[in-house]
C-alpha positions as a Markdown table, in Angstrom:
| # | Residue | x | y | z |
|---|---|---|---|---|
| 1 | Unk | 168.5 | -10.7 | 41.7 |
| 2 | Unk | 166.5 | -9.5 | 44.7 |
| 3 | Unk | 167.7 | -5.8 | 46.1 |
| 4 | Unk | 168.2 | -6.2 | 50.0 |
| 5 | Unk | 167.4 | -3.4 | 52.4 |
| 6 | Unk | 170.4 | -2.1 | 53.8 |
| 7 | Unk | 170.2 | -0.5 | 57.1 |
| 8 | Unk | 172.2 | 3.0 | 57.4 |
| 9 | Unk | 173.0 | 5.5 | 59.8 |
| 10 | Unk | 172.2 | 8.7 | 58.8 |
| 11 | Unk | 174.5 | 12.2 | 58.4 |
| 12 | Unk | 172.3 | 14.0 | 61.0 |
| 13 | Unk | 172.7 | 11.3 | 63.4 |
| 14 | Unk | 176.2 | 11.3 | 63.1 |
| 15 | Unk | 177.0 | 14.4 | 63.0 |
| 16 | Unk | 174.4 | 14.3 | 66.6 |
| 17 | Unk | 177.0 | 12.0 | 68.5 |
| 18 | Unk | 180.3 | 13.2 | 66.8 |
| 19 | Unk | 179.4 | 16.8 | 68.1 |
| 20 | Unk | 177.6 | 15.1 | 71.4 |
| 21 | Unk | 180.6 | 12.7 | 71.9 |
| 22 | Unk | 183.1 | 15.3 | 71.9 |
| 23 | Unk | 182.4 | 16.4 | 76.0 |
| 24 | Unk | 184.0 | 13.2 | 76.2 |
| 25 | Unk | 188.1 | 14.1 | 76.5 |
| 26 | Unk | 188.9 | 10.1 | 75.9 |
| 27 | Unk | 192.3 | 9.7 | 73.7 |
| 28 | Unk | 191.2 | 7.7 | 70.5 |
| 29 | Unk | 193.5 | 4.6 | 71.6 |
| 30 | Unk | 191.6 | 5.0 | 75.0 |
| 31 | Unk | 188.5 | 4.7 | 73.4 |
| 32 | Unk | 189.7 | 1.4 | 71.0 |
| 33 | Unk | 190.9 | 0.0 | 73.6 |
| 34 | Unk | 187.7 | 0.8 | 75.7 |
| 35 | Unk | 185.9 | -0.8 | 72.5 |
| 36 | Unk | 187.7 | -4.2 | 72.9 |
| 37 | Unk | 187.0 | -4.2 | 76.8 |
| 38 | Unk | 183.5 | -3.6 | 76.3 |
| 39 | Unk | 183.0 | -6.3 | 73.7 |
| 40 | Unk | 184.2 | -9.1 | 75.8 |
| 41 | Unk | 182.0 | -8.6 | 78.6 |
| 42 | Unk | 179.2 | -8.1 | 76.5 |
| 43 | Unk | 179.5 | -11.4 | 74.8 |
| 44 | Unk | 182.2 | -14.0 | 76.7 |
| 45 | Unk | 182.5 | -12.2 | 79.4 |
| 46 | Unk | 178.4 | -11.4 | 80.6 |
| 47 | Unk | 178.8 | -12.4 | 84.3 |
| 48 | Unk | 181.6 | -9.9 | 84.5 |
| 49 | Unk | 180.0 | -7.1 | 83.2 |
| 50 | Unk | 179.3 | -4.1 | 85.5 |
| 51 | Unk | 176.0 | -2.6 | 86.4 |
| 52 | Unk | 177.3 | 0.8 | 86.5 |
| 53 | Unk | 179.7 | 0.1 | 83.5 |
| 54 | Unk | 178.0 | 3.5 | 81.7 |
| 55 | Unk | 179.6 | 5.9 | 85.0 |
| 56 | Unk | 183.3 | 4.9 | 83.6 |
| 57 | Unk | 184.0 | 7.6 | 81.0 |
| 58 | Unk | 186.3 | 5.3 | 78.7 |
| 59 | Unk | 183.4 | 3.0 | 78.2 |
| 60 | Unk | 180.8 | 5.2 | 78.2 |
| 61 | Unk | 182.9 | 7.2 | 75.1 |
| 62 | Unk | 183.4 | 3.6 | 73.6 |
| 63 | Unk | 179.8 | 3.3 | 73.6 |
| 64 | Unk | 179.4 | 6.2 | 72.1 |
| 65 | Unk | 181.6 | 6.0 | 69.7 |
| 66 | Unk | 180.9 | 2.4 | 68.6 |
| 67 | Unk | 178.1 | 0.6 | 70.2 |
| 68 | Unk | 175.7 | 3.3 | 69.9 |
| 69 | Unk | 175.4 | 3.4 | 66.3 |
| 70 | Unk | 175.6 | -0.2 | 66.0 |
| 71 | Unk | 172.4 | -0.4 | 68.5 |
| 72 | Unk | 170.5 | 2.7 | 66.9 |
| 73 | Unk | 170.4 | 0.8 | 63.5 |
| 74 | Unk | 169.2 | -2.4 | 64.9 |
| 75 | Unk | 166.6 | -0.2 | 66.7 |
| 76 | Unk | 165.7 | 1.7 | 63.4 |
| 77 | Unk | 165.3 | -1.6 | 61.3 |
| 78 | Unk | 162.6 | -2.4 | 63.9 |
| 79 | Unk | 161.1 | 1.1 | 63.7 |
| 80 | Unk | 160.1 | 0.8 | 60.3 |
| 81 | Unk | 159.3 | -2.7 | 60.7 |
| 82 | Unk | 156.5 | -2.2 | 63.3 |
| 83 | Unk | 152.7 | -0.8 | 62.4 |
| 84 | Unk | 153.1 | 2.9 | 61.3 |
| 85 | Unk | 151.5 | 5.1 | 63.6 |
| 86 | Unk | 149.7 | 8.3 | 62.7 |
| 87 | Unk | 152.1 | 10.9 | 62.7 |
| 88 | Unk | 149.5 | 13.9 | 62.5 |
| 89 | Unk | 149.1 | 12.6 | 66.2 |
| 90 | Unk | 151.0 | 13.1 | 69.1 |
| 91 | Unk | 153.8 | 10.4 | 69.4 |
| 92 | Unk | 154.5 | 9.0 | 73.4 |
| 93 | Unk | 157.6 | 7.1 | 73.7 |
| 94 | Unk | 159.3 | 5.4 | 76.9 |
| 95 | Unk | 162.8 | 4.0 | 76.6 |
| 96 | Unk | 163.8 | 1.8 | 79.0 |
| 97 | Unk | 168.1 | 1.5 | 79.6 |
| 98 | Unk | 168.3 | 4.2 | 77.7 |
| 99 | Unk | 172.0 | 4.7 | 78.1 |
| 100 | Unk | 173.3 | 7.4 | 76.7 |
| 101 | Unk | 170.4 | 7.6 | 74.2 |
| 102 | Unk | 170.2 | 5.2 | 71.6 |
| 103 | Unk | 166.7 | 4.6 | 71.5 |
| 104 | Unk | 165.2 | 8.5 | 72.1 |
| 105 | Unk | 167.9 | 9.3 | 69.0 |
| 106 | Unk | 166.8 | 6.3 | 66.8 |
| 107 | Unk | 163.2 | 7.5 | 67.0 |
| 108 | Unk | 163.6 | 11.4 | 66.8 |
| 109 | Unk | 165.7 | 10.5 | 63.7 |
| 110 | Unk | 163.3 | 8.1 | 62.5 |
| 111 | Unk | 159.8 | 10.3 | 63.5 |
| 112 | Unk | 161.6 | 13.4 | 61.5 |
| 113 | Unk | 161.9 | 11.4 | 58.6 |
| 114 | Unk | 158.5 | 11.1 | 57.9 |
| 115 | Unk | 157.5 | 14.5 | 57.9 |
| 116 | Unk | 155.6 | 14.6 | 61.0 |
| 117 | Unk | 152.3 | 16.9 | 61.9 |
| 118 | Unk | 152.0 | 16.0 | 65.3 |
| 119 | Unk | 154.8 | 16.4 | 68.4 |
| 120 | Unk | 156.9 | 13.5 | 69.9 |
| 121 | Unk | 157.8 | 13.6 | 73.6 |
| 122 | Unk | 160.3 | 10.5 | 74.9 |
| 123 | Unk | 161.1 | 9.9 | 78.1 |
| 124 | Unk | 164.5 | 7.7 | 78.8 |
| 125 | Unk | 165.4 | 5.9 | 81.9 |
| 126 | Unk | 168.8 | 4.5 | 83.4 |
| 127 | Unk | 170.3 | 4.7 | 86.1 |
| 128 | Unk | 173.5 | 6.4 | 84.9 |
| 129 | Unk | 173.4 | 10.0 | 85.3 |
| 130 | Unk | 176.6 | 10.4 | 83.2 |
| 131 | Unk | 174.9 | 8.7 | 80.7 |
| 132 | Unk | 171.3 | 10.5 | 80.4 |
| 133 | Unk | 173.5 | 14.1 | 81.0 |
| 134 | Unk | 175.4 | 12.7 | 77.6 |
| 135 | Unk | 171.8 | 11.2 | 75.5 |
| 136 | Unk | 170.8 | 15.3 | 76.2 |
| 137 | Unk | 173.8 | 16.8 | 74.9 |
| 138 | Unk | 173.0 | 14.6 | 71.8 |
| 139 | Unk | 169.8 | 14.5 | 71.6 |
| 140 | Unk | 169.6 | 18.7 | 71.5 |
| 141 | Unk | 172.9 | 18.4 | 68.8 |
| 142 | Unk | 170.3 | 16.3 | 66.6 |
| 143 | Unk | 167.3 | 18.7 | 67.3 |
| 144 | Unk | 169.1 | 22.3 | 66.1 |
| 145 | Unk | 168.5 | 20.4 | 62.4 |
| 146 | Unk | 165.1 | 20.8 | 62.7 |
| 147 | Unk | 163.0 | 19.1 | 65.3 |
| 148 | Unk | 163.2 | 21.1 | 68.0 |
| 149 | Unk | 160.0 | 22.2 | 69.2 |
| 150 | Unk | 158.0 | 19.7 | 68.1 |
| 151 | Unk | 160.1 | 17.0 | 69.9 |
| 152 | Unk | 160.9 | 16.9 | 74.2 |
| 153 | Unk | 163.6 | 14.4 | 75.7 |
| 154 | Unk | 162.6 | 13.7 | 79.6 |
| 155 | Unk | 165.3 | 11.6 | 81.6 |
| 156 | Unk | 164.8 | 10.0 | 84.5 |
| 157 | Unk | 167.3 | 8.1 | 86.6 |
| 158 | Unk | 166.4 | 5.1 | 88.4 |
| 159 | Unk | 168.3 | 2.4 | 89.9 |
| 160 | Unk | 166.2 | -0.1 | 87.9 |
| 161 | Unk | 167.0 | -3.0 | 90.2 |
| 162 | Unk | 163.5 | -3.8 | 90.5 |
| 163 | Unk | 162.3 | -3.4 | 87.0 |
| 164 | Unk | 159.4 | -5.9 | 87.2 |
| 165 | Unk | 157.6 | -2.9 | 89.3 |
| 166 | Unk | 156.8 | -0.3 | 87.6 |
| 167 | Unk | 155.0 | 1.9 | 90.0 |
| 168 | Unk | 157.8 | 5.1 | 89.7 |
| 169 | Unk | 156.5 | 5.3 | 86.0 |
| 170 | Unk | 152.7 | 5.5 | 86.9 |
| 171 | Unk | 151.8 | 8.9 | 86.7 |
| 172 | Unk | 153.5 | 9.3 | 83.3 |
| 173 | Unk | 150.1 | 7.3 | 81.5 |
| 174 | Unk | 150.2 | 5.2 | 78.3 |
| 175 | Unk | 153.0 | 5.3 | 75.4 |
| 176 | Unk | 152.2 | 4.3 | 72.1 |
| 177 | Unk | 155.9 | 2.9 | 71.9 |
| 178 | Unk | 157.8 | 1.3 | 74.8 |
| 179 | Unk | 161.9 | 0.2 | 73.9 |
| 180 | Unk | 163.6 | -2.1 | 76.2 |
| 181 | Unk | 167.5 | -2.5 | 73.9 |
| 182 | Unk | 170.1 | -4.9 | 75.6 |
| 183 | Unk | 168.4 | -3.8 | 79.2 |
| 184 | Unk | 166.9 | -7.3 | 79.9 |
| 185 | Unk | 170.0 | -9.2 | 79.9 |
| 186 | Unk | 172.0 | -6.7 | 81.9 |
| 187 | Unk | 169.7 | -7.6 | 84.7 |
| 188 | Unk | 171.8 | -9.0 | 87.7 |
| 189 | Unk | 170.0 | -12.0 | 88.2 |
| 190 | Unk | 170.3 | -12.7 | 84.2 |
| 191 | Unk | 173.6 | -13.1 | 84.8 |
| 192 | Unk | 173.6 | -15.3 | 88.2 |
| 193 | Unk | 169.9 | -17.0 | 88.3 |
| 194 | Unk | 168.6 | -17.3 | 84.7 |
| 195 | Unk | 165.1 | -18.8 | 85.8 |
| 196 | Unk | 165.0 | -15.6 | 88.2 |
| 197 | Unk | 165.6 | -13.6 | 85.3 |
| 198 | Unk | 163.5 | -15.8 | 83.2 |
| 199 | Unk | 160.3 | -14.8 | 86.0 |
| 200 | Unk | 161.6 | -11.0 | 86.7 |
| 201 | Unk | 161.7 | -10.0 | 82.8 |
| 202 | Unk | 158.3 | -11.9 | 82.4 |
| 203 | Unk | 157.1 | -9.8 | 85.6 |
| 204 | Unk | 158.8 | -6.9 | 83.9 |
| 205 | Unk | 157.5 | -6.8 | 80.6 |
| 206 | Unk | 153.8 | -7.3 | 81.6 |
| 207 | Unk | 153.8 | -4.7 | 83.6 |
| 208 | Unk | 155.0 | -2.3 | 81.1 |
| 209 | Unk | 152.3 | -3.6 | 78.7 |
| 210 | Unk | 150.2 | -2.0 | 81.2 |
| 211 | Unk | 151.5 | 1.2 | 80.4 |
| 212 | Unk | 151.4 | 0.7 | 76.2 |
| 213 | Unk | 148.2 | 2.1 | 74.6 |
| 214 | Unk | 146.1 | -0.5 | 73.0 |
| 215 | Unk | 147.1 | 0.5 | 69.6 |
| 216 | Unk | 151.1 | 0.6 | 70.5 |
| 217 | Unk | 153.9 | -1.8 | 70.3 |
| 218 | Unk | 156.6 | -3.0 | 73.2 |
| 219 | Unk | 159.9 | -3.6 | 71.3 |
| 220 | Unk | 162.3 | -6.0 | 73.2 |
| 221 | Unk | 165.9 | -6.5 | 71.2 |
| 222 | Unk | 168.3 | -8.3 | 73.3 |
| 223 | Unk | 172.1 | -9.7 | 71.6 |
| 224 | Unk | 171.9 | -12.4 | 69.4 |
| 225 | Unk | 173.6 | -14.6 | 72.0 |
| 226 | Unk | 172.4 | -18.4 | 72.9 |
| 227 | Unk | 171.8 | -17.7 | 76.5 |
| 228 | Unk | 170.4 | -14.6 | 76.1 |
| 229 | Unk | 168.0 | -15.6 | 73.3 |
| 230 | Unk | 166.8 | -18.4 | 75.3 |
| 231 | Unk | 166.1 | -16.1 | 78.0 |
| 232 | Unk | 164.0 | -14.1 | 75.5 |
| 233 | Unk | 162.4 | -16.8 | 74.2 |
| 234 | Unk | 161.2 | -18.5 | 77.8 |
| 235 | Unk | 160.0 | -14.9 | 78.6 |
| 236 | Unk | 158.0 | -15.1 | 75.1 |
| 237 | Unk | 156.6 | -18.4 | 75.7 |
| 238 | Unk | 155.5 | -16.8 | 79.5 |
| 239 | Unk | 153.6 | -13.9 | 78.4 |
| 240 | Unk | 151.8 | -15.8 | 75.6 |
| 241 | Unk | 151.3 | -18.2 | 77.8 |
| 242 | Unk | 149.0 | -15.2 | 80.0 |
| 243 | Unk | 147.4 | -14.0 | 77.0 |
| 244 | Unk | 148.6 | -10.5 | 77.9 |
| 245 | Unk | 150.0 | -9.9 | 74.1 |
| 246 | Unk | 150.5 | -11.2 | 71.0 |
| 247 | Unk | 153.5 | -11.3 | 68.8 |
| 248 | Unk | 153.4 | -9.0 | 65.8 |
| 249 | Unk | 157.3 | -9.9 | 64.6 |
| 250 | Unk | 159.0 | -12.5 | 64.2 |
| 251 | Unk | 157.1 | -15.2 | 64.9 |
| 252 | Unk | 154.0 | -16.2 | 62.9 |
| 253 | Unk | 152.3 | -17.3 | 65.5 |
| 254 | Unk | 151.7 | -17.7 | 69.8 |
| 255 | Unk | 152.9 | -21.3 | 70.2 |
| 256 | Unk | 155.5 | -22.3 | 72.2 |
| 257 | Unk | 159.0 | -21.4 | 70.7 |
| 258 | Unk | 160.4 | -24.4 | 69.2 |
| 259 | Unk | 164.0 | -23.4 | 69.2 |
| 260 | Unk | 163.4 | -24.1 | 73.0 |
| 261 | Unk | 162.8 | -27.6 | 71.9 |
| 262 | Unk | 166.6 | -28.9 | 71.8 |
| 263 | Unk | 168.9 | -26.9 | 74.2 |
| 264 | Unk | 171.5 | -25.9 | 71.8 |
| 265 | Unk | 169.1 | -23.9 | 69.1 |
| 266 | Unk | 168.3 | -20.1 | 69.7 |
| 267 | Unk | 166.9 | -18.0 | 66.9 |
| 268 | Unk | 168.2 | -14.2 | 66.1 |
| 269 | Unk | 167.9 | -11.8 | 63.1 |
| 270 | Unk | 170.6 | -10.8 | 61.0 |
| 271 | Unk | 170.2 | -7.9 | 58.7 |
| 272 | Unk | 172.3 | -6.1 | 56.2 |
| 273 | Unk | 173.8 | -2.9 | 56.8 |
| 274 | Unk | 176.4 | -0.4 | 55.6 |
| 275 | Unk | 178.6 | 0.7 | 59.0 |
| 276 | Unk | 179.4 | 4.5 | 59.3 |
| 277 | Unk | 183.1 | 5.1 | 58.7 |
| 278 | Unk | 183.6 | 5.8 | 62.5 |
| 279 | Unk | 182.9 | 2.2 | 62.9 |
| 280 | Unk | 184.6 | 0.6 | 60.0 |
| 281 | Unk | 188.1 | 2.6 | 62.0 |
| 282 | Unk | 187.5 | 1.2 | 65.3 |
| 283 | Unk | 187.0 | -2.2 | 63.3 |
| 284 | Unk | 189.9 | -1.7 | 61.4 |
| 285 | Unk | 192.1 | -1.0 | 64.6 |
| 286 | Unk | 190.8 | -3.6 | 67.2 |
| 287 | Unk | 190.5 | -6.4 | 64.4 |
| 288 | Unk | 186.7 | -6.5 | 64.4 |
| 289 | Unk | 184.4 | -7.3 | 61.4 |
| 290 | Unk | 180.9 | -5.5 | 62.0 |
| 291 | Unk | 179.6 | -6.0 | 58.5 |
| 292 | Unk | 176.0 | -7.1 | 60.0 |
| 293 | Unk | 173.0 | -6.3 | 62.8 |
| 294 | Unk | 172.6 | -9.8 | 64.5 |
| 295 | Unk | 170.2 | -9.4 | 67.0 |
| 296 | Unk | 167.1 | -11.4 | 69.0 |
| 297 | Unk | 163.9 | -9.2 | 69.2 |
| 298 | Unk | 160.3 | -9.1 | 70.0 |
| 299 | Unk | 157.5 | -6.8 | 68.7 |
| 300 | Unk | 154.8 | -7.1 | 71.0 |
| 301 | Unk | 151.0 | -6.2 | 70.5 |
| 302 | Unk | 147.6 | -6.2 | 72.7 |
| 303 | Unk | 145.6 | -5.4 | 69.4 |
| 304 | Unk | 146.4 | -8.9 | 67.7 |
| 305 | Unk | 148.0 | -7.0 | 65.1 |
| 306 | Unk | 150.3 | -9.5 | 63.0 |
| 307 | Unk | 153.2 | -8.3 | 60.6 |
| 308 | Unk | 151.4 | -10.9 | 57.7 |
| 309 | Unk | 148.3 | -13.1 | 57.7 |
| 310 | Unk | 149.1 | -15.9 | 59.6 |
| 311 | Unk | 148.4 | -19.1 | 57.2 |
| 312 | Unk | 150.4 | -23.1 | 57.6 |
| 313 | Unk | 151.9 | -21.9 | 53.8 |
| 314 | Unk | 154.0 | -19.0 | 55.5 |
| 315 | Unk | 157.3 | -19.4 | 57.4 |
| 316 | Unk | 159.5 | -17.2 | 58.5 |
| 317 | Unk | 163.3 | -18.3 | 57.5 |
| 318 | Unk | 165.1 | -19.2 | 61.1 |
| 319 | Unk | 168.9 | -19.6 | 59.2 |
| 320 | Unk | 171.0 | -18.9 | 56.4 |
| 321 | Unk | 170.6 | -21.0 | 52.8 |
| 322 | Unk | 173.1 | -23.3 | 53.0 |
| 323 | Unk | 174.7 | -25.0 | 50.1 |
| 324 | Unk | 175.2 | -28.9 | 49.8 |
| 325 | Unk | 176.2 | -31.3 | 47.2 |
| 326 | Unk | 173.0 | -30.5 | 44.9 |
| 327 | Unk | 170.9 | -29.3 | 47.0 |
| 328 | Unk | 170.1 | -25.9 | 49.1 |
| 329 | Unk | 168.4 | -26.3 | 52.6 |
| 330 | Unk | 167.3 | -24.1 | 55.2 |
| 331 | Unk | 165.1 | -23.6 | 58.7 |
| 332 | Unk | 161.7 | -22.0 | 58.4 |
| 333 | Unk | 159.0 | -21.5 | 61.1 |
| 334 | Unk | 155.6 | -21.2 | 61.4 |
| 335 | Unk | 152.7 | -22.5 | 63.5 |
| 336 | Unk | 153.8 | -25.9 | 62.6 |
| 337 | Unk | 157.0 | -25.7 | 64.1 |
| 338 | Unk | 160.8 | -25.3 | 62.9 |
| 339 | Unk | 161.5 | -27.2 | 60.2 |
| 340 | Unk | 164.2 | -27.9 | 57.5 |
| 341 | Unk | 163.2 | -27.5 | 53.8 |
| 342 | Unk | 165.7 | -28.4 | 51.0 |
| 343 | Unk | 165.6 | -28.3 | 47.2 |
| 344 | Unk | 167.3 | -30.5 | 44.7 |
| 345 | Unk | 169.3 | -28.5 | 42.6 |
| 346 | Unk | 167.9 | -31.2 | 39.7 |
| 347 | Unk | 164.5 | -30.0 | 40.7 |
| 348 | Unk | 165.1 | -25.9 | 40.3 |
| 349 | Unk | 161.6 | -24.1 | 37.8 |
| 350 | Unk | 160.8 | -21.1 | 37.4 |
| 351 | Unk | 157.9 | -21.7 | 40.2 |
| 352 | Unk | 160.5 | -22.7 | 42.9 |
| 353 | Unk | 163.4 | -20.6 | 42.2 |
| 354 | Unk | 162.6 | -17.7 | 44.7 |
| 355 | Unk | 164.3 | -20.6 | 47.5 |
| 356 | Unk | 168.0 | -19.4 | 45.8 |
| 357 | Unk | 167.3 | -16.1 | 47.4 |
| 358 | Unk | 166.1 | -16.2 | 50.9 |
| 359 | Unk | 168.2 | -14.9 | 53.8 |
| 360 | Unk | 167.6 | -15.5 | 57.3 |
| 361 | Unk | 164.7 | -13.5 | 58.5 |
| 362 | Unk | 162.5 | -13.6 | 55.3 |
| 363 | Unk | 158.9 | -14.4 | 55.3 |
| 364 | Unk | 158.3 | -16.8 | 52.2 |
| 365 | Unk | 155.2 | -18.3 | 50.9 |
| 366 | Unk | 155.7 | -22.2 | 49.9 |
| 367 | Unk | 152.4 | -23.9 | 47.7 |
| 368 | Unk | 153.0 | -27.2 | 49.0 |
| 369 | Unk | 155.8 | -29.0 | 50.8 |
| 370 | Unk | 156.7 | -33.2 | 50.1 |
| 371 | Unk | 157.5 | -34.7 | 53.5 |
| 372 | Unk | 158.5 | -38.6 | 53.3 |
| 373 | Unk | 157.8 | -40.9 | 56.0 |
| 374 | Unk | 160.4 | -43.6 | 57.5 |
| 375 | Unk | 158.9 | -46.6 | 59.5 |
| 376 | Unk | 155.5 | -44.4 | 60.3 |
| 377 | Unk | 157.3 | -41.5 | 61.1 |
| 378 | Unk | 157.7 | -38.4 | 58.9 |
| 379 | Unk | 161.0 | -37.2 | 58.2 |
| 380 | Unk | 163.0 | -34.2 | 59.7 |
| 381 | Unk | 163.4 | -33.2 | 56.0 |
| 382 | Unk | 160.8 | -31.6 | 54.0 |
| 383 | Unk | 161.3 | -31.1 | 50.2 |
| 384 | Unk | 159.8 | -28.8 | 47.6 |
| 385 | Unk | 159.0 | -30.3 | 44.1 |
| 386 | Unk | 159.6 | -28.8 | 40.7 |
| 387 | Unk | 156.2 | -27.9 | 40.3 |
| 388 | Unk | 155.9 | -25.9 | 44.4 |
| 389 | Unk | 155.2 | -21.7 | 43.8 |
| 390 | Unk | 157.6 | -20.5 | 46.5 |
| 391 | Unk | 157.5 | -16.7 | 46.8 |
| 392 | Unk | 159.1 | -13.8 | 48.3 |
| 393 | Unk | 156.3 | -12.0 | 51.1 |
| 394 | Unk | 158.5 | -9.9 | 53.0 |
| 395 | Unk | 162.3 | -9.5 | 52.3 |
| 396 | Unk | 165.0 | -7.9 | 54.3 |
């Protein structure tokens, strides 16, 4: 039985935005009630959702309280997904919709960890003021266990209604990290005009790459929603397309996406993790279950760094295993294309039985699959045979 990597929050962190949260006088109910609110318009409610919705206290203590450690972990999962960098050597971060700072607390968290020699200095940018005046209260709250010294938070408040320039950021020079988190799709076009937003995000994105050192990596995460993981997708399939970057993680390689290919398919991560008890109350109270980080993401490169060697044997898996009447299926990806791969539970070895234990986001190696043909044309189905090594290359 495989052991999964659980994402947690940790006690410093915590304890960061407990003691940070707590300049927010917002009743408890306030705030679960705030919780619900918030959830709707990010999710059903998108078009309804306010650019300025970080300025109302209720919310902005909801996402706190709630969405911030939610986010953090997703962001952290990443962290320690992407190419290590040296951390003898300074560490230049930009965070982009910071709020009220998820991303700068993710990495300080995250850098400390690893015992650093060298400094970290983040800079965080949104254009709520209430918001970046909160990420500092937390951010010093995390830094009297330790840190501080070695690590400087720089906010910057900007409108960000014209994110696709990026001329107010010039002076600042290269980042070896740049973090755009739920930013993209809280664009006002995104949520009126999605091939504007399509074309601004693309406009956006490349110009930030301008601003990542050659050795560094643009992180995009945006919710694991169909219309915003299409958006993400189409911006992808744009930048690719201007051979400005490469893709490090998820995808295995620079093709077009082919969850574009039928208008209902979208493809988003969802990774195990153990929620803080703070969370597992609000849950409890507003009838929520958050027992998983779904997100979309990109990890973008200019090195042509790739998270494994790209070869037609290696997919990454695009949905859960499902379970049929004597047989397990599921969507991988590669360079080929998305396709479904199922196994006869008559046809289960020792070679092939690593299939029982994939979970959506896995890299797997398969030997060899068996794909029948029906009047010329090869089927939507591809099998693996008793005798087909499949193998584990990167679990979650």
């Amino acid at each position: 039985m495989r052991r999964l990597n659980v994402a947690r929050v940790s006690r410093p962190v915590l304890d960061a935005i407990e003691r940070g949260g707590s300049h927010l006088a917002v009743a408890s109910v306030h705030v679960r009630e705030a919780v619900r609110e918030l959830s709707s318009l990010f999710t059903r409610q998108r078009e309804e959702l306010p650019g300025d919705y970080l300025e109302h206290s209720q919310w902005l203590a909801a996402y706190v309280h709630y969405f911030l450690p939610v986010n953090l972990a997703k962001i952290q999962t990443l962290l320690e997904e992407m190419p290590k960098p040296d951390f003898a050597k300074p560490l230049r971060v930009l965070d982009i919709g910071s709020g009220p700072g998820t991303g700068p607390l993710a990495v300080v968290d995250w850098w400390w960890s690893h015992r650093p020699n060298g400094c970290l200095s983040v800079v965080a940018v949104d254009r709520s003021r209430q918001a970046l005046r909160l990420s500092g209260l937390i951010w010093d709250a995390f830094c009297l266990g330790g840190a501080k010294g070695q690590a400087s938070l720089r906010t910057y408040n900007n409108l960000l209604e014209g994110w696709h320039d990026c001329s107010w950021i010039s002076s600042e020079g290269e980042f070896d990290l740049i973090i755009v988190a739920n930013s993209l799709s809280e664009m006002t076009a995104s949520r009126q005009e999605p091939t504007r937003a399509i074309t601004e995000g693309s406009e956006f994105l490349a110009a930030l790459l301008k601003r990542l050192a050659p050795d560094g990596t643009l992180m995009v995460v945006e919710p694991a929603l169909r219309v915003t993981s299409r958006m993400l997708h189409h911006i992808r399939n744009r930048l690719l397309g201007a051979g400005i970057c490469t893709v490090y993680s998820p995808c295995l390689h620079e093709a077009s996406c082919p969850a574009l290919d039928h208008p209902d398919d979208w493809c988003h991560e969802e990774r195990p993790w153990e929620p803080p008890q703070s969370v597992r109350e609000i849950d409890r109270a507003v009838g929520f279950i958050k027992d998983a980080l779904k997100f979309s993401y990109l990890l973008l490169r200019k090195d042509g760094k790739t998270i494994v060697a790209r070869q037609s044997t290696t997919y990454r898996v695009v949905s859960e295993l499902r379970v049929l009447k004597g047989e397990k299926r599921a969507w991988l990806c590669n360079e080929q294309g998305r396709i479904e791969v199922g196994r006869l539970d008559r046809l289960v070895s020792p070679q092939n039985a690593a299939f029982d234990e994939i979970r959506r986001g896995d890299l797997v190696h398969i030997e060899a699959l068996c794909r029948r043909t029906r009047q010329g044309k090869p089927s939507s189905l591809a099998r693996i045979d008793r005798d087909a090594m499949v193998s584990l290359v990167q679990g979650i």
